[in-house]
Each structure stands twice: as structure tokens, then as C-alpha cells.
BALOBA-1460 file (C-alpha; in Angstrom, 3 decimals):
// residues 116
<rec num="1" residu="x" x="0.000" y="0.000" z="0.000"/>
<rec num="2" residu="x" x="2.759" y="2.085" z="0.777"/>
<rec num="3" residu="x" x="4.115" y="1.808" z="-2.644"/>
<rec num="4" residu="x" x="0.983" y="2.991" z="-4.269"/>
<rec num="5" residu="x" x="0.677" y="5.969" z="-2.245"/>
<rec num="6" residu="x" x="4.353" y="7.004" z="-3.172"/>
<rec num="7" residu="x" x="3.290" y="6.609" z="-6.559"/>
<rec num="8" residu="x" x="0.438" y="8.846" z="-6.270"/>
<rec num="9" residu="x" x="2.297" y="11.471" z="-4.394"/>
<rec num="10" residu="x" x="5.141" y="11.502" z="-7.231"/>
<rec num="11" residu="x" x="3.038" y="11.633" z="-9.751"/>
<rec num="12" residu="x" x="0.560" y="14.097" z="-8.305"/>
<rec num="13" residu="x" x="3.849" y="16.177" z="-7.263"/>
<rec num="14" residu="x" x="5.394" y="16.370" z="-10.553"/>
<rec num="15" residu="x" x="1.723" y="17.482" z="-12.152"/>
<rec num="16" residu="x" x="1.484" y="20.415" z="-9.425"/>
<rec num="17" residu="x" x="5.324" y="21.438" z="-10.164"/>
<rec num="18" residu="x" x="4.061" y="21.397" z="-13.737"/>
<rec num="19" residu="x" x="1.494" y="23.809" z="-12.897"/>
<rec num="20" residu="x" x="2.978" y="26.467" z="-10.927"/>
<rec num="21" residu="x" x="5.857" y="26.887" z="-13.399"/>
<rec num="22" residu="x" x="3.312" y="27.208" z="-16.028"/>
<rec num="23" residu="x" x="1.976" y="30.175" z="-14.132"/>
<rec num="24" residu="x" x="5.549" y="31.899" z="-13.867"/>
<rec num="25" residu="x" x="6.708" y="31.098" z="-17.325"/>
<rec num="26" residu="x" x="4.595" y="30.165" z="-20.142"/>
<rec num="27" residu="x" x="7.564" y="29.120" z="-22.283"/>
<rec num="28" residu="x" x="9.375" y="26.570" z="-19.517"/>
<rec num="29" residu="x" x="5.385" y="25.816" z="-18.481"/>
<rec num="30" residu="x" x="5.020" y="24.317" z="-22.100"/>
<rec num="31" residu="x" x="8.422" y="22.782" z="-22.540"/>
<rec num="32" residu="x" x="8.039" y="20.744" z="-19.192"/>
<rec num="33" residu="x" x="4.537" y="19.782" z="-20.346"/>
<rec num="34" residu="x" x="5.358" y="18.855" z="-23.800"/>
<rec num="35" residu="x" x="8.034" y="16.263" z="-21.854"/>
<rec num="36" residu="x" x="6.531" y="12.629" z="-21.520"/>
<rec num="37" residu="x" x="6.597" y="12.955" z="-18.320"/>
<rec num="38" residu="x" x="3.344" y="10.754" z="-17.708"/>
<rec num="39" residu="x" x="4.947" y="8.004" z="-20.263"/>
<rec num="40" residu="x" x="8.541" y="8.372" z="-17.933"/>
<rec num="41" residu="x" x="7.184" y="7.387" z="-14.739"/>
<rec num="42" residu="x" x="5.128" y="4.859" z="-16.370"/>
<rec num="43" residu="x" x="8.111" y="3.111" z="-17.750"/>
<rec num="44" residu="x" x="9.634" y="3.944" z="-14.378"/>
<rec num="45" residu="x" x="6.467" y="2.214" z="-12.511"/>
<rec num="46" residu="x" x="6.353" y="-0.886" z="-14.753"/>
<rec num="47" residu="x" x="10.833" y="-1.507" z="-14.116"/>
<rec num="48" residu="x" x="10.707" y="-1.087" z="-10.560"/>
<rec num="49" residu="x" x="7.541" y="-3.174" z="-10.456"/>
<rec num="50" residu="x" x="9.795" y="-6.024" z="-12.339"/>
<rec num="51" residu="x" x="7.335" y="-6.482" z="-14.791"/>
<rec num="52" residu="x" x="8.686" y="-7.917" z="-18.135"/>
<rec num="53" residu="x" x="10.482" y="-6.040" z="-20.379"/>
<rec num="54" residu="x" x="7.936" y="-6.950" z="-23.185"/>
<rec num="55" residu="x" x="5.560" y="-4.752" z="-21.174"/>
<rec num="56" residu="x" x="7.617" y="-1.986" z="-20.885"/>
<rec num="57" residu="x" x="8.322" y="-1.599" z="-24.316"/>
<rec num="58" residu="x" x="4.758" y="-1.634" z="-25.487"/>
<rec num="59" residu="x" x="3.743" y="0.592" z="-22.851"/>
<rec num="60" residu="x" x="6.175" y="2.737" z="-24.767"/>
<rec num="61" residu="x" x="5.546" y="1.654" z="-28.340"/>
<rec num="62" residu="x" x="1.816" y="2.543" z="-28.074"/>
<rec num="63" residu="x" x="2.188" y="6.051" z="-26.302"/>
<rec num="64" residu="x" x="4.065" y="6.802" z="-29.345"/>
<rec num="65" residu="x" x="0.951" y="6.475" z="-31.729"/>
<rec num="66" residu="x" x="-1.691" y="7.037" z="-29.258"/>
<rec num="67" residu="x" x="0.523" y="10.854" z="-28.568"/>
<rec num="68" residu="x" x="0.361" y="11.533" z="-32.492"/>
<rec num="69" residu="x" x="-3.839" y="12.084" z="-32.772"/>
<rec num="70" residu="x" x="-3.245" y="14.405" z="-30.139"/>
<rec num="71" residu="x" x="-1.260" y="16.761" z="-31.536"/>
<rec num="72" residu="x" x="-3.708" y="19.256" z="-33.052"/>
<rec num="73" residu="x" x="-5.799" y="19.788" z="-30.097"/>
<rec num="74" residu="x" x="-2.535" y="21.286" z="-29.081"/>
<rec num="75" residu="x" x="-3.263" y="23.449" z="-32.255"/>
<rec num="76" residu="x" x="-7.264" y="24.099" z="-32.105"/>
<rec num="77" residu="x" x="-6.871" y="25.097" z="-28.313"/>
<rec num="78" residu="x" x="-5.532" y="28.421" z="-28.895"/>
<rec num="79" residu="x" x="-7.537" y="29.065" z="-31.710"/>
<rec num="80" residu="x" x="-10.864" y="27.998" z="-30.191"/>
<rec num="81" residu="x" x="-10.161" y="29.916" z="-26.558"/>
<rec num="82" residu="x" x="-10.832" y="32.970" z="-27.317"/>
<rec num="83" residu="x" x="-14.098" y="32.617" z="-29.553"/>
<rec num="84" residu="x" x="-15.751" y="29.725" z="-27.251"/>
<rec num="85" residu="x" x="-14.305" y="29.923" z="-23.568"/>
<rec num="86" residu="x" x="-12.070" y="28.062" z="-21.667"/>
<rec num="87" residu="x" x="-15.145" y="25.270" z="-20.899"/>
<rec num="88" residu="x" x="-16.294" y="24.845" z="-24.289"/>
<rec num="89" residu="x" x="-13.043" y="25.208" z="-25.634"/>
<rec num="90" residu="x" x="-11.694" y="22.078" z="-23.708"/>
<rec num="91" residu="x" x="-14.376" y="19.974" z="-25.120"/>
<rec num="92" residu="x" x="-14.387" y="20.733" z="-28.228"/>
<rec num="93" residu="x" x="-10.669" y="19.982" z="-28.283"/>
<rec num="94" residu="x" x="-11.349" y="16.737" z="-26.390"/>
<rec num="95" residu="x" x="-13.679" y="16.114" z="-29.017"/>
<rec num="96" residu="x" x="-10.981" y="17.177" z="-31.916"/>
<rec num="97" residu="x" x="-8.556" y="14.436" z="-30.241"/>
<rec num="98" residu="x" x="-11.242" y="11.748" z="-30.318"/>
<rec num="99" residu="x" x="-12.252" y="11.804" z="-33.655"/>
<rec num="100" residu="x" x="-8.555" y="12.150" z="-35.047"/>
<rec num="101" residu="x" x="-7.259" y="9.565" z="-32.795"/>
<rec num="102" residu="x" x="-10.392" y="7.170" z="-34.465"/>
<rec num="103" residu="x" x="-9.469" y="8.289" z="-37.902"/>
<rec num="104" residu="x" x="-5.422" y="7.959" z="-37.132"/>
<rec num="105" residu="x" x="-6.662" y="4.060" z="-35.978"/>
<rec num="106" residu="x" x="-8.528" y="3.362" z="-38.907"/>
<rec num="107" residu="x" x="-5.399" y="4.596" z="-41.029"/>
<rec num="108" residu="x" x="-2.624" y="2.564" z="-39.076"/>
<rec num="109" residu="x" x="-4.688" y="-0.381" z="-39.794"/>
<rec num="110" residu="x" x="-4.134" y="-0.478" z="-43.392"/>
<rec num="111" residu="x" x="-0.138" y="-0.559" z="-42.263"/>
<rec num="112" residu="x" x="-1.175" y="-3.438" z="-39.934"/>
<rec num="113" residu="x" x="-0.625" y="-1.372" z="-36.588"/>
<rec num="114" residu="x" x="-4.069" y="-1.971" z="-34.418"/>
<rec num="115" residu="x" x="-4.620" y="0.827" z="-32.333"/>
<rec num="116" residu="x" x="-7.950" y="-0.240" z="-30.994"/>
């Protein structure tokens, strides 16, 4: 239990630390959220967890083509924000992610990578 709770804190640290140097620097805010961070402690989770290295490498294989789709929300955010609101905004580019990540599946099929 211990273990899961360090976890948590870690993780939930390095989101906060995110966060607050977003607010002082929008520049270093981006660049440290642009890192995988999420996809680093994963890989760090799954090692120190001994699970196989099989695991590991698909946990790290897949973040790779599930990150692509979400690239333009990354795009449509800024452009949406000010005409819709920070609410409507978000889902819409939620929704934007969605649909590109089903069309980006449906295209990596015909190269025989299954997404879904």
C-alpha cells in the first residue's frame, strides 16, 4: 500500500510542479509539459515493479501512436479559446482528439498497426 501511495504522491507532485511553473513562465510551463513525463514514470512504474520487459516496451511503443492524434488539439486550443471559452473550448478539443485519434486508428490499420 505504501508503494501505491508514493506513486500517487510523485506523480501528483510532478503534475502540481508542472502547474505552478506554467503560471511563472509560459515558455518553460510548455516545454516541461510537452516532456513525456506521464509516459517516464510509467516506464519507471512498470521496471521497478519487475514487470517484463515486453511490457515496458509496449507501454512505450503505443504512447508513441496514441501521442500523435493528439497533436492538433494542441493546435485548435488556442484558436478555439478565445471565440468559445475556456469550458467549451476544452471539449471541443477533447472532441478534436477523439475523432482524429479514431481516424489515425482506422489509417494505421491499413499498415497493420491496431490501435484499438
Amino acid at each position: 500500500m505504501a508503494w501505491i501511495v508514493t506513486k500517487y504522491f510523485v506523480t501528483a507532485a510532478i503534475v502540481v510542479l508542472v502547474s505552478e511553473l506554467a503560471k511563472r513562465s509560459d515558455k518553460l510551463g510548455g516545454l516541461i509539459a510537452a516532456l513525456p513525463l506521464v509516459t517516464i514514470l510509467a516506464l519507471i512504474w512498470l521496471h521497478l515493479e519487475n514487470q517484463p520487459e515486453s511490457k515496458v516496451a509496449n507501454q512505450a511503443w503505443y504512447t508513441f501512436w496514441y501521442a500523435l492524434p493528439t497533436l492538433p488539439m494542441f493546435l485548435a486550443f488556442p484558436a478555439l479559446l478565445p471565440r468559445l471559452g475556456f469550458w467549451p473550448t476544452l471539449l471541443a478539443s477533447s472532441l478534436i482528439t477523439v475523432i482524429c485519434f479514431g481516424l489515425f486508428a482506422l489509417l494505421m490499420r491499413r499498415f497493420g498497426i491496431e490501435l484499438l
